[in-house]
C-alpha positions in Angstrom: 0.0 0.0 0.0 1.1 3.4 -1.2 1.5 5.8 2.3 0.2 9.3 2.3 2.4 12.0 3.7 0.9 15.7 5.2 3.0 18.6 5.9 1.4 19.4 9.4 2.3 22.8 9.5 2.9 26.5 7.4 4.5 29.7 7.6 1.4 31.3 9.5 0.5 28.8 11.8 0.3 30.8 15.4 2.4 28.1 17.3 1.7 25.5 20.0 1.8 23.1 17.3 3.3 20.0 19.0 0.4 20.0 21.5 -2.3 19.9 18.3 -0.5 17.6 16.4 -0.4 14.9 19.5 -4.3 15.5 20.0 -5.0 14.8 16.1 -2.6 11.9 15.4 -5.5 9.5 15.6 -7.7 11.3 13.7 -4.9 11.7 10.8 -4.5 8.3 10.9 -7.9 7.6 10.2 -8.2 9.8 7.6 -5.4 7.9 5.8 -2.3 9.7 6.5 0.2 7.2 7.4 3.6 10.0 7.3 3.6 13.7 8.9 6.4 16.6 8.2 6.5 18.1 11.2 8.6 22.0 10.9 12.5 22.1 12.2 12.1 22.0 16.5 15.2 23.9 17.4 15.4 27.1 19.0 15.6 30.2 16.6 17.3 33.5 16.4 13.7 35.0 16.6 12.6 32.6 19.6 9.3 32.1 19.4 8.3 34.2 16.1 10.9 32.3 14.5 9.5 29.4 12.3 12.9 27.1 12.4 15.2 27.8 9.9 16.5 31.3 11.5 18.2 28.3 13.1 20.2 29.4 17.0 21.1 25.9 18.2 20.5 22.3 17.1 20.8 20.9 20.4 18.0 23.4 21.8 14.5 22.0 21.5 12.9 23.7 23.9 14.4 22.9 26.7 16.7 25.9 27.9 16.0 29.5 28.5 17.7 31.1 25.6 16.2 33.3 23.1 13.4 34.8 24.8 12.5 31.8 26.6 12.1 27.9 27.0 9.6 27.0 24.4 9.9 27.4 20.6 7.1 28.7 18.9 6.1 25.1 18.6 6.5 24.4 22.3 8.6 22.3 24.7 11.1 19.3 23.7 8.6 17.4 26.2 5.4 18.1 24.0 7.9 17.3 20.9 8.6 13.8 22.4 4.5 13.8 22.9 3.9 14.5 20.0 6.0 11.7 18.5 5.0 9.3 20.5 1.8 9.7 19.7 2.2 9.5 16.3 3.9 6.6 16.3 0.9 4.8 18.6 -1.7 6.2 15.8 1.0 4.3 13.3 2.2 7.6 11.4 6.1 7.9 10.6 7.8 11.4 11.3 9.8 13.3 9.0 11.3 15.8 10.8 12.8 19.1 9.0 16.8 20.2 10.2 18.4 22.6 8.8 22.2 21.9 8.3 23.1 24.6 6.2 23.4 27.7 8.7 23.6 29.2 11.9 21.5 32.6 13.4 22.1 34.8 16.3 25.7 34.6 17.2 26.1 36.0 21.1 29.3 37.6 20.7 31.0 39.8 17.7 34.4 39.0 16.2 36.7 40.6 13.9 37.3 38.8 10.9 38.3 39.7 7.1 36.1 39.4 4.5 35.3 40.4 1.0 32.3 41.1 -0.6 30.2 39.3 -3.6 28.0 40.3 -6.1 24.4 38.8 -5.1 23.1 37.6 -8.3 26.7 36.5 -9.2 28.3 35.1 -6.6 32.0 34.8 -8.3 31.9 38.3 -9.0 34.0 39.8 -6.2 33.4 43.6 -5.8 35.1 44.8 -3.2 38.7 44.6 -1.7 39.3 42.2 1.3 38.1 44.2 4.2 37.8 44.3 8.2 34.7 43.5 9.5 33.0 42.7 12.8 30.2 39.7 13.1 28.5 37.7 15.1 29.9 34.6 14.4 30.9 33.0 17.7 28.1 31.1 19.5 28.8 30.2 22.8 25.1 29.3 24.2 25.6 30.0 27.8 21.5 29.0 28.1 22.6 25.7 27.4 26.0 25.5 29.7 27.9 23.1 27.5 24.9 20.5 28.2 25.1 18.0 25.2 28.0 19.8 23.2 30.8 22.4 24.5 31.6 23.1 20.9 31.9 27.4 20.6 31.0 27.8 17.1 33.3 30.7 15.6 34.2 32.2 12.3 36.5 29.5 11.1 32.9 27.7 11.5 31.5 29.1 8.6 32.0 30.3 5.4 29.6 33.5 4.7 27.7 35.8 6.4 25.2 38.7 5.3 25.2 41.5 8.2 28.2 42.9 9.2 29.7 46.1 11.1 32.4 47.7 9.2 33.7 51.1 11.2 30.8 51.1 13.3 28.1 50.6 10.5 25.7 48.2 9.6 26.3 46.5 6.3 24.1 44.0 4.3 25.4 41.9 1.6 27.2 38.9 0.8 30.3 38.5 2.2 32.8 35.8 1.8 34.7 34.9 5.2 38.2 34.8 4.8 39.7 31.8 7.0 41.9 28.7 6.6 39.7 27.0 5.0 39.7 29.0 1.8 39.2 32.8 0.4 36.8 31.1 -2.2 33.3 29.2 -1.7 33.6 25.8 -2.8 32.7 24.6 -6.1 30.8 21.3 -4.9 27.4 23.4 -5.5 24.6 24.6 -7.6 25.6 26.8 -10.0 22.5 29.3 -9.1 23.6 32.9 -8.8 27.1 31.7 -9.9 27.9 29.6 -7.0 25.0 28.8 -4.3 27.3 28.0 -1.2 25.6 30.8 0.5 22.1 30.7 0.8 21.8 33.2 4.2 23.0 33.7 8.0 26.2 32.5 9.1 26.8 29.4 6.2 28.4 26.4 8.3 31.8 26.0 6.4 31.9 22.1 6.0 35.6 21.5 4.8 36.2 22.5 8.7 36.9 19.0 9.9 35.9 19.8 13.5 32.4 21.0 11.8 32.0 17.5 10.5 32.4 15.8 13.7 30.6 18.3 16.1 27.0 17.8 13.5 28.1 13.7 14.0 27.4 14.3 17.2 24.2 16.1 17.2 21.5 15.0 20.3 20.4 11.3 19.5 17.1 12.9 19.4 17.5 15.0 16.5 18.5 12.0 14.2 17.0 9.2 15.7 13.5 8.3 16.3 12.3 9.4 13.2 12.6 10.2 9.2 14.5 13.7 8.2 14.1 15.9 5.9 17.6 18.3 5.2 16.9 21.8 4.2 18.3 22.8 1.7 20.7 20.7 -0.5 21.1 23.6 -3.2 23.6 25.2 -1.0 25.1 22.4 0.4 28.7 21.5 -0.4 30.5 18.0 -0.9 31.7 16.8 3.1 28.1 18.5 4.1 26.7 15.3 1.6 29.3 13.2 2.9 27.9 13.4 6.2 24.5 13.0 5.1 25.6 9.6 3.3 27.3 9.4 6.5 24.2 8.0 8.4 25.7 4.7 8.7 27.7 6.7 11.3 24.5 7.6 13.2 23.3 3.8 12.7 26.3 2.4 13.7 26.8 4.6 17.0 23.8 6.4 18.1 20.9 3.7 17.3 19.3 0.8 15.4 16.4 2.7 14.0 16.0 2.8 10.2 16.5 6.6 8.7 15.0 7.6 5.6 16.7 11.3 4.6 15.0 13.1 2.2 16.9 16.6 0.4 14.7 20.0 -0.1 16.1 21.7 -3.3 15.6 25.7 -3.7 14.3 26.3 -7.2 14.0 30.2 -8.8 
């Protein structure tokens, strides 16, 4: 029998949505819906008006006071784990939505070089290399080093659109300049030119240490349940070899079959 997915959820929706979900499962089930998508659960830059992919920290899923508060705007990691478990009684899969591809709401500033890009073409360079200060170190004193003590900073990441340069704001695209290369990597779409950087702080995956902190990501987030990666556009060649590399997960973290499905940006 062919299943039936439904993407329980959209940009408007006003939040508490884990607490619905869990009180509907049944119903969806009867109606003939045998998969959900459920939105990303991690806290946002935004807190609770952000929808999930203004992504703060993959480890928070509304568990610690950071960003305004506890809950997301979908609620507590508690009603999350509800909310799958009821699923899974009513017999519905879960894909759940991560987003790998960035980072949003640094705490602290630092001072790193950069240069900047044309937006539509992203190979076009049009400025000089230039001194700039960001917030691209992520220390998540909310959390206290609970699950991770990785600090996140801008050998992390490979772009970044806001920026302070002699005490102004400036908005753009902005190649970070770090060991890991003056130049986004190739491995990508060819959209705008090159589509490494799609927005926020973009997590710069030839950074080996990158690689293994997201192996390490809660259990939670990769286990109990189907993924779906958002987006693969912009992602670049180790980023995919860690997605292949689920057997990792599978071999380390738990026995439970993953199905990983890729979102592509089109236009």
């Amino acid at each position: 029998m062919n299943g039936v997915i439904i993407q329980y959820f959209h940009w408007y929706h006003p939040g508490d949505l884990w607490n619905e979900f869990a009180g509907r499962a049944a119903r969806l089930r009867e109606l003939g819906f045998t998969a959900a998508w459920l939105p990303p659960a991690t806290k946002c830059q935004f807190g609770k008006e952000g929808r999930g992919y203004d992504i703060y920290d993959p480890y928070d899923l509304g568990e610690f006071d950071q960003k305004g508060g506890i809950p997301t705007r979908y609620g507590t990691r508690e009603e999350y784990l509800n909310a799958i478990e009821k699923a899974h009684e009513a017999g519905i899969s879960i894909y759940a939505d991560i987003v790998l591809n960035h980072r949003m709401g640094g705490e602290e500033e630092e001072l790193i070089t950069v240069h900047e890009v044309d937006e539509e073409d992203r190979n076009k360079i049009i400025s000089e290399p230039m001194q700039v200060s960001a917030y691209t170190r992520f220390t998540f004193p909310g959390r206290n080093g609970k699950y991770s003590g990785f600090i996140w900073d801008y050998r992390c990441f490979s772009g970044i659109d806001i920026a302070r340069k002699e005490g102004k704001k400036i908005t753009g695209v902005f190649k970070i300049h770090n060991e890991y290369g003056t130049e986004w990597t190739d491995d990508v779409s060819h959209q705008f030119g090159n589509y490494d950087y799609l927005m926020g702080a973009d997590v710069e995956y030839r950074n080996p240490h990158v690689i293994q902190e997201m192996k390490k990501l809660d259990p939670l987030v990769l286990r109990d349940y189907r993924s779906r990666r958002d987006p693969a556009r912009c992602a670049e060649t180790p980023f995919f070899q860690f997605s292949s590399g689920m057997d990792h997960i599978h071999q380390n973290r738990t026995k439970a079959r993953l199905l990983c499905v890729r979102g592509i940006l089109e236009g």
